[in-house]
GUVO-117745 format. One record per residue (C-alpha): x, y, z; residue in one letter; residue number from 1. Coordinates in Angstrom, 2 decimals, m for minus. Layout:
// residues N
R        xx        yy        zz   code   pos
R         X         Y         Z      A   NUM
...
END
This chain:
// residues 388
R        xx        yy        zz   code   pos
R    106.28    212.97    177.74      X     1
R    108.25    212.26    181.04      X     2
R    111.27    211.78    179.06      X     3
R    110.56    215.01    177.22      X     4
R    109.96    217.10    180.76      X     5
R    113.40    215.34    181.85      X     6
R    115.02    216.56    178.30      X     7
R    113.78    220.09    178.79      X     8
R    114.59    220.49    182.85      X     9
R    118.36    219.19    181.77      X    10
R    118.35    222.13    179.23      X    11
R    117.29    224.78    181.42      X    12
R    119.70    223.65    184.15      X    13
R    122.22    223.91    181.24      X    14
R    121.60    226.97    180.03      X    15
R    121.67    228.34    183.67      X    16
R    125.09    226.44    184.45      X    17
R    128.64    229.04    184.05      X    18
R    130.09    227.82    180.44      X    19
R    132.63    225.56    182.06      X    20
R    130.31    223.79    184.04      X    21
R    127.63    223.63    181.08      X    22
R    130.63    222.00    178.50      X    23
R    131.49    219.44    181.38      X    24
R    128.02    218.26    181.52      X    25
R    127.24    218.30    178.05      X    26
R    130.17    215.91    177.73      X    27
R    128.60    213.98    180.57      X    28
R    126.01    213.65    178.59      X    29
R    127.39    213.54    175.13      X    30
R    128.87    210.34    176.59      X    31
R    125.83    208.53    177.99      X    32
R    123.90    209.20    174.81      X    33
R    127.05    207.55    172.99      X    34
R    126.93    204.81    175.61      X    35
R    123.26    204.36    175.24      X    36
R    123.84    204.09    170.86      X    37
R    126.17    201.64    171.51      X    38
R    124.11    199.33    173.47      X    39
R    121.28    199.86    171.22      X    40
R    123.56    199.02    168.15      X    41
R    125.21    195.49    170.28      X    42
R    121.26    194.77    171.04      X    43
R    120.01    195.19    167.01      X    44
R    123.17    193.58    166.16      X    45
R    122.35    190.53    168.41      X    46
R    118.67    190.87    166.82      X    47
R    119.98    190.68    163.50      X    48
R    122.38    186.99    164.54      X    49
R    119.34    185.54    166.18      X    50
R    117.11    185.93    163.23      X    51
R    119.93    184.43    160.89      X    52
R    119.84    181.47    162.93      X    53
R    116.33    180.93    163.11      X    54
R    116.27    181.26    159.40      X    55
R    118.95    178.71    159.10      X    56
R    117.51    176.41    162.04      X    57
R    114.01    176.86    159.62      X    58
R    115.95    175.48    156.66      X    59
R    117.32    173.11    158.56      X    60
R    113.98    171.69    159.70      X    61
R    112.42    172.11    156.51      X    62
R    115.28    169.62    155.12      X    63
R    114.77    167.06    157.78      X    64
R    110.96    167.20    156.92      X    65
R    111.71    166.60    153.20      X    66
R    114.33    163.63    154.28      X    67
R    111.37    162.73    156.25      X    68
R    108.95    162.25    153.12      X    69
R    111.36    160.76    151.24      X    70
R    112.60    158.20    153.80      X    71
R    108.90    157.31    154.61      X    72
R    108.42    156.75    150.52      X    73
R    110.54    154.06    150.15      X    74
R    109.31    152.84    153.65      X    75
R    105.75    152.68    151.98      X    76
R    107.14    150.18    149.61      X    77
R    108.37    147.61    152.05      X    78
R    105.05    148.15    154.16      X    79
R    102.95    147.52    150.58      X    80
R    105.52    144.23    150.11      X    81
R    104.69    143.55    153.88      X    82
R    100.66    144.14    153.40      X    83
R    100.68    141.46    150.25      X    84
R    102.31    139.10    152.22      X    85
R    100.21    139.02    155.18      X    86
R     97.35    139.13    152.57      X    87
R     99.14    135.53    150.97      X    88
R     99.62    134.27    155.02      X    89
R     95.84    134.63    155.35      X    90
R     94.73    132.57    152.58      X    91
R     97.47    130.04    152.87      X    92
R     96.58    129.99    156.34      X    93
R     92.81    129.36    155.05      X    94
R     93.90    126.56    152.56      X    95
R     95.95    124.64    155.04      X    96
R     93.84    124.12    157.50      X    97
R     90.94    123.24    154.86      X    98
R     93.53    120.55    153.68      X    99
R     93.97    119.32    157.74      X   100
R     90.34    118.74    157.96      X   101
R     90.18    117.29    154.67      X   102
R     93.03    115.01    155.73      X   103
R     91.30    113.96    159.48      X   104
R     88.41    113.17    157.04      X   105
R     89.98    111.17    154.60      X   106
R     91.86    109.37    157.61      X   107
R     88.97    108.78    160.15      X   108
R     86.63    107.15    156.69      X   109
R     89.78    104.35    155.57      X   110
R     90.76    103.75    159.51      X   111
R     87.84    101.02    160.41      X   112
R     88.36     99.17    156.94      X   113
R     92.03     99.16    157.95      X   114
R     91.89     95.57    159.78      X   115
R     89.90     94.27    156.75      X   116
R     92.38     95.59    154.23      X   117
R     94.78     93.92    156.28      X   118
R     93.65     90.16    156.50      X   119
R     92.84     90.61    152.54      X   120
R     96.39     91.52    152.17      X   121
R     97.52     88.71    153.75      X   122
R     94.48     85.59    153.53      X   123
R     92.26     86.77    150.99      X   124
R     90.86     83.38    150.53      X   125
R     90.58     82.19    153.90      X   126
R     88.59     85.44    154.94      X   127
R     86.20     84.99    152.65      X   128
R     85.85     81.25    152.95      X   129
R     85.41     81.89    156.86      X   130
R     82.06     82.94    157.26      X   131
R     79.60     80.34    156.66      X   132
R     77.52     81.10    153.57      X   133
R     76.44     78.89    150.36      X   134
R     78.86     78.54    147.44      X   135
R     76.78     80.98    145.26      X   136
R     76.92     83.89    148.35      X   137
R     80.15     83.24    148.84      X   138
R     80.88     83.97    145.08      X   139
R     78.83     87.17    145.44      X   140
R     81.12     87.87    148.22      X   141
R     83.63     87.51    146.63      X   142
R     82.33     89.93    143.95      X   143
R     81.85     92.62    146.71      X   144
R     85.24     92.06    148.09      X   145
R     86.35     92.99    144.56      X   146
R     84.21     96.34    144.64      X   147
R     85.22     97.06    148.20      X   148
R     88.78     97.28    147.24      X   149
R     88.90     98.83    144.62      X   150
R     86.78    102.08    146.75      X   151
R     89.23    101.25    149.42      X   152
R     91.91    101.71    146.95      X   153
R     90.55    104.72    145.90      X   154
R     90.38    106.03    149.45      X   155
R     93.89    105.42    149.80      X   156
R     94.64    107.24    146.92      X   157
R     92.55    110.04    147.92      X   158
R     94.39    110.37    150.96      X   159
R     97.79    110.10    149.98      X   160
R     96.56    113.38    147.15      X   161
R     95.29    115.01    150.48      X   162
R     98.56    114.64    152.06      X   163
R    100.60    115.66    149.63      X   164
R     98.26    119.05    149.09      X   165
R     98.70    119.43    152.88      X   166
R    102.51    119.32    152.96      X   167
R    102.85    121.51    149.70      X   168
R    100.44    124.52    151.32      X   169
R    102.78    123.43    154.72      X   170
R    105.76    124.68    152.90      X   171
R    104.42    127.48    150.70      X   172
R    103.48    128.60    154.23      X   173
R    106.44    128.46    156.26      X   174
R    108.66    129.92    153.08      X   175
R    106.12    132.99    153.21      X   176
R    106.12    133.47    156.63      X   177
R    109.84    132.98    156.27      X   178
R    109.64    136.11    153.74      X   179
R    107.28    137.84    156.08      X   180
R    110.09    138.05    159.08      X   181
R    112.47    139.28    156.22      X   182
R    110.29    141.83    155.15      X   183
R    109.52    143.12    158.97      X   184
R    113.16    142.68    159.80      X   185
R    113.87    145.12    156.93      X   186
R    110.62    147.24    157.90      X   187
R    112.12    147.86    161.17      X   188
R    115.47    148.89    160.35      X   189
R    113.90    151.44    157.94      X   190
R    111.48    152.25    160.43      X   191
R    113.68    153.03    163.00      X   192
R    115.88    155.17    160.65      X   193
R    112.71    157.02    159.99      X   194
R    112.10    157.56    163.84      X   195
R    115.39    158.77    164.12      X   196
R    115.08    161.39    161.44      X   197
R    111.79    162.48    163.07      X   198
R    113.54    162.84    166.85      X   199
R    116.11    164.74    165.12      X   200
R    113.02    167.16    163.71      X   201
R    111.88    167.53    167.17      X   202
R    115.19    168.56    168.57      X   203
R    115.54    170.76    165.51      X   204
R    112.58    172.45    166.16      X   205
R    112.86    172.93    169.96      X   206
R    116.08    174.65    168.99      X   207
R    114.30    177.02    166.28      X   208
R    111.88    177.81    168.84      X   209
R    114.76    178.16    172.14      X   210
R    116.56    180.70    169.49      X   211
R    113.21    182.78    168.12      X   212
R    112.63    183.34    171.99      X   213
R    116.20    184.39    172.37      X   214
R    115.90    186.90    168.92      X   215
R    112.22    188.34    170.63      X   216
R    114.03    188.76    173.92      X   217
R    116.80    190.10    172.52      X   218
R    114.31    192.49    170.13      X   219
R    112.70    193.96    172.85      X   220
R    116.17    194.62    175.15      X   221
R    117.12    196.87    172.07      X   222
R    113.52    198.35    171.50      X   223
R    114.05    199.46    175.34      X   224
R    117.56    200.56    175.33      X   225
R    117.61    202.12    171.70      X   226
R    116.73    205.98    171.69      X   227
R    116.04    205.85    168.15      X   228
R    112.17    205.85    167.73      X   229
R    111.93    205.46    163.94      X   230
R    113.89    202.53    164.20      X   231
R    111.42    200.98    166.66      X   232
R    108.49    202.43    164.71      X   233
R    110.16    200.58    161.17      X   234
R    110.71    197.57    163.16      X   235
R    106.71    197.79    164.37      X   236
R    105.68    198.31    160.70      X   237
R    107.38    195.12    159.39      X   238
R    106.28    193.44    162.12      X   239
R    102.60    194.30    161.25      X   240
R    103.59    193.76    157.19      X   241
R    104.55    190.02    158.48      X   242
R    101.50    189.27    159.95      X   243
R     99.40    190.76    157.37      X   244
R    101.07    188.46    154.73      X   245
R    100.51    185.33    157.49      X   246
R     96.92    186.24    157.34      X   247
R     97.06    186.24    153.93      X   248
R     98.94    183.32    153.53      X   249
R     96.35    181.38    155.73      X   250
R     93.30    182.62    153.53      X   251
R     95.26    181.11    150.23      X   252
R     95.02    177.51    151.85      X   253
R     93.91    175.37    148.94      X   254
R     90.56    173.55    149.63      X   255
R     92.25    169.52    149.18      X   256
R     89.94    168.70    146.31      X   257
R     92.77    166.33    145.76      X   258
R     94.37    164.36    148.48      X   259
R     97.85    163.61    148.11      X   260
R     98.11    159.77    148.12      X   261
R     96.30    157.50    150.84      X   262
R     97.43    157.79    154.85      X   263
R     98.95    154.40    154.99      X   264
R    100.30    151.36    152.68      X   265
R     97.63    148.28    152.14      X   266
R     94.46    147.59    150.79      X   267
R     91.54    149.87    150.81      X   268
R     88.70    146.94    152.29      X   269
R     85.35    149.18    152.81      X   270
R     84.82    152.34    150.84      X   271
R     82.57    154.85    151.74      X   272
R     78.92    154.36    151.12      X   273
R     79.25    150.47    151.95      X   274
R     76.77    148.97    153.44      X   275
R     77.41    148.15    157.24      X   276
R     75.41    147.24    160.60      X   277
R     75.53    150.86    161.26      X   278
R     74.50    151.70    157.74      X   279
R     76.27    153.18    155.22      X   280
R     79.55    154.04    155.75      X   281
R     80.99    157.82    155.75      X   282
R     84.83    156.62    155.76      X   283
R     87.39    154.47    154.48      X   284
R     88.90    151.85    155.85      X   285
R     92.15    150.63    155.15      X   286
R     93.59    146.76    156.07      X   287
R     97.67    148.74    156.55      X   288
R    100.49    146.52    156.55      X   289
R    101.94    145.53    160.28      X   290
R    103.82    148.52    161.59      X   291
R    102.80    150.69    158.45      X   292
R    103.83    154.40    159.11      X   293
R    100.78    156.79    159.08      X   294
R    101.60    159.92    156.59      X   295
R     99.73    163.33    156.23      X   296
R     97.60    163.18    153.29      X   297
R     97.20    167.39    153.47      X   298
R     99.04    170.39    154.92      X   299
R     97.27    171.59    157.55      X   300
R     97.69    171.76    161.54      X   301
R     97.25    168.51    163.98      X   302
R     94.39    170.08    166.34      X   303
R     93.08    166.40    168.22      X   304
R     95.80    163.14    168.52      X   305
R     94.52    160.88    171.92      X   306
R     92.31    157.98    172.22      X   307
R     88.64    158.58    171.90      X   308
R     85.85    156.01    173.06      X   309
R     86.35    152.45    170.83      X   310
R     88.00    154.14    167.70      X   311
R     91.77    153.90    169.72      X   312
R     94.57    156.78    168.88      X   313
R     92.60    159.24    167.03      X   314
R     94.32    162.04    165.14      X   315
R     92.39    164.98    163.28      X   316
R     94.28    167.41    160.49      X   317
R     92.95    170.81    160.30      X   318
R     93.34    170.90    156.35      X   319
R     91.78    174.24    155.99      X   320
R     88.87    175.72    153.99      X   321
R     86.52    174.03    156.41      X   322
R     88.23    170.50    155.82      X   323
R     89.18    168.02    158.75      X   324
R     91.12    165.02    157.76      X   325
R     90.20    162.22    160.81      X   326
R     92.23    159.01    161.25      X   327
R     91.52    156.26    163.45      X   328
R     93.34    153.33    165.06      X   329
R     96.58    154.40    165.11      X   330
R     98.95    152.68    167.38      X   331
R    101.91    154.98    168.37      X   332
R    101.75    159.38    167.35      X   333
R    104.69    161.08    166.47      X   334
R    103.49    164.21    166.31      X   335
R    101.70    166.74    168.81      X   336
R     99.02    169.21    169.05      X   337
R     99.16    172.45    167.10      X   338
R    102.13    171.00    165.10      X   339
R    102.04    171.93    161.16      X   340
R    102.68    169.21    158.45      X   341
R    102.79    168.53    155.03      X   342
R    101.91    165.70    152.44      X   343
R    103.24    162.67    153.23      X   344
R    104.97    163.38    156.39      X   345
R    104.82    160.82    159.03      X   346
R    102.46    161.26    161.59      X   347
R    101.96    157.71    163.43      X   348
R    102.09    154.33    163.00      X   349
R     99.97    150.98    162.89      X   350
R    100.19    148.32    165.31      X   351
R    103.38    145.55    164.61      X   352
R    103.65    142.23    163.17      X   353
R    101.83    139.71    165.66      X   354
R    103.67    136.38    164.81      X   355
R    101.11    134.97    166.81      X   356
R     98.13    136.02    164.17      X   357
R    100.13    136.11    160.87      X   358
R     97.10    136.35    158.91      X   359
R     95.52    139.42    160.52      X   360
R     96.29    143.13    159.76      X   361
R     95.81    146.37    161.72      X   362
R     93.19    148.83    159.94      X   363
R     93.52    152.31    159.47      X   364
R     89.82    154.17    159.31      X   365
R     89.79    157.78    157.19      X   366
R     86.88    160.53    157.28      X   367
R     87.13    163.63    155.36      X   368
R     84.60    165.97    156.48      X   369
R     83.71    169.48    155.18      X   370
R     81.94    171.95    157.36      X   371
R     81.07    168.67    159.74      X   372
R     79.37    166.80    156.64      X   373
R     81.12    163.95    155.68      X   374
R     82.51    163.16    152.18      X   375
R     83.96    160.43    150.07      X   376
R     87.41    160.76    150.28      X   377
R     88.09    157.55    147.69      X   378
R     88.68    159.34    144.45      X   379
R     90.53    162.65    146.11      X   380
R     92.96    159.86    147.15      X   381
R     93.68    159.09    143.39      X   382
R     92.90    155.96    141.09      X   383
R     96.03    154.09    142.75      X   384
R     94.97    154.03    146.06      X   385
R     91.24    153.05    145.15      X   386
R     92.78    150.02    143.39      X   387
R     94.85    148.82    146.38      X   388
END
């Protein structure tokens, strides 16, 4: 309305203005209105640029997400490799030091005949002629000698089999561990690609929002400058279309009846409903290969990642139509708060290869919840991850 009152007040001065005067400041102002059009036309042209590049930076992102999946597939098959042969160091592990203590036993029951076995070796006669006994208990000696050496034979025998069994599992060991530093060696490299890829997401998507900024700013410079309402009207409309089809969009979410594959690579070791101190269980746990990479196993919207109490890094997915996908015992997150993802993204990892505890694995515990009630999430996983 002030703009009006200014509009009309400029006409009446106008009108009362001599002719000459009146055609000099029409021109005056023939010429800011043209000046003012051509601002507003730079300012919706610079809207127009800025939204083309945060289309492209969105494509962009969306094809370093996709590289991300697909890198972090062919990860999960090293970290499976990795998970059966930690599984293989364990019960090596097991078996060799069953077949050390079966050695020490076999050793510590021959060692006090060993002087005996020795002066039979060497004076069989004379030892048995030394103590002073009868003819006929020195003949039943003799008889027990006979008996005696052929257990301690045995013995012997037994103990060489022991040692041999013991340097066999010795070898099977160090060859797997040898495979197991192979297979982490080639876990990292692949794992640090992977890392890479996701930085370069982060960057990507700093820059998408740095440019979306830089299209709003530049919006509302050209909604201020431009004197042509019905183009700020159509722009308000679309912008209201947009959202409408967001919301609409949001209430479309498909309940994950189905879970897309399990969170991590490695053997599912309690299922829900197990029986535990605490009672029955109300997750899954997972024993994840060393350094495994955590993937989404929904779309859906990160809304918790920090430690919490005794569970370590915990991480909650927002999967949407009252679903929350919880993970605990996460090592490392590489992903934030309020951040959107999709199946089989990567959103952590597990705790590394301890060369120092070969046989033992990080777990990964899973909760799918629905309204706050827990429920099994085994067979929305799929049959292949049950029968990890």
């Amino acid at each position: 309305m002030r703009r009006n009152f200014r509009t009309i007040t400029l006409a009446i001065a106008l009108i009362a203005l001599p002719p000459i005067a009146r055609a000099a400041q029409l021109g005056q102002v023939q010429k800011k209105l043209d000046a003012a059009n051509l601002a507003a036309a730079r300012h919706q042209a610079a809207s127009a640029a800025a939204a083309r590049q945060a289309a492209a930076a969105k494509r962009q992102a969306d094809a370093l997400v996709a590289k991300e999946v697909a890198v972090n597939a062919v990860l999960r098959t090293d970290e499976d490799r990795a998970a059966r042969i930690a599984h293989r160091l364990a019960r090596l592990g097991a078996k060799t030091k069953a077949a050390k203590a079966e050695l020490n036993a076999d050793a510590a029951a021959i060692a006090p005949l060993l002087p005996l076995i020795a002066r039979l070796a060497l004076h069989p006669a004379a030892t048995l002629l030394a103590a002073d006994a009868a003819p006929g208990r020195a003949a039943e000696g003799a008889l027990v000698m006979r008996g005696l050496t052929r257990e301690i034979g045995l013995r012997a025998q037994a103990l060489r089999a022991a040692r041999r069994r013991y340097a066999s599992l010795s070898a099977a060991l160090a060859a797997e561990q040898t495979k197991m530093s192979a297979a982490v060696a080639t876990q990292s490299q692949r794992a640090a690609a992977l890392q890479a890829d996701i930085i370069a997401v982060r960057h990507a998507a700093a820059a998408a929002v740095a440019r979306h900024a830089a299209e709003a700013r530049a919006a509302a410079s050209a909604a201020q400058t431009a004197h042509n309402l019905l183009g700020v009207i159509a722009r308000l409309q679309a912008e209201r279309r947009q959202a409408a089809r967001a919301r609409e969009a949001a209430a479309r979410i498909p309940v994950p009846q189905s879970l897309r594959g399990a969170p991590v690579a490695g053997k599912l070791v309690r299922q829900f409903g197990a029986s535990t101190t605490a009672g029955p269980a109300i997750g899954d746990t997972f024993a994840a290969a060393p350094g495994a990479v955590v993937s989404a196993s929904c779309p859906g919207r990160v809304v918790f990642a920090r430690p919490f109490q005794n569970y370590g890094k915990l991480m909650i997915l927002d999967c949407g139509g009252g679903y929350d996908f919880v993970m605990a015992g996460l090592a490392r997150f590489d992903v934030r708060v309020g951040q959107s993802v999709v199946p089989g993204q990567p959103v952590g990892a597990m705790a590394g290869y301890d060369a120092h505890n070969p046989g033992g694995q990080p777990e990964l515990y899973v909760e799918l919840r629905h309204d706050g009630t827990a429920v099994d999430p085994t067979p929305r996983f799929g049959a292949a991850a049950a029968s990890r």
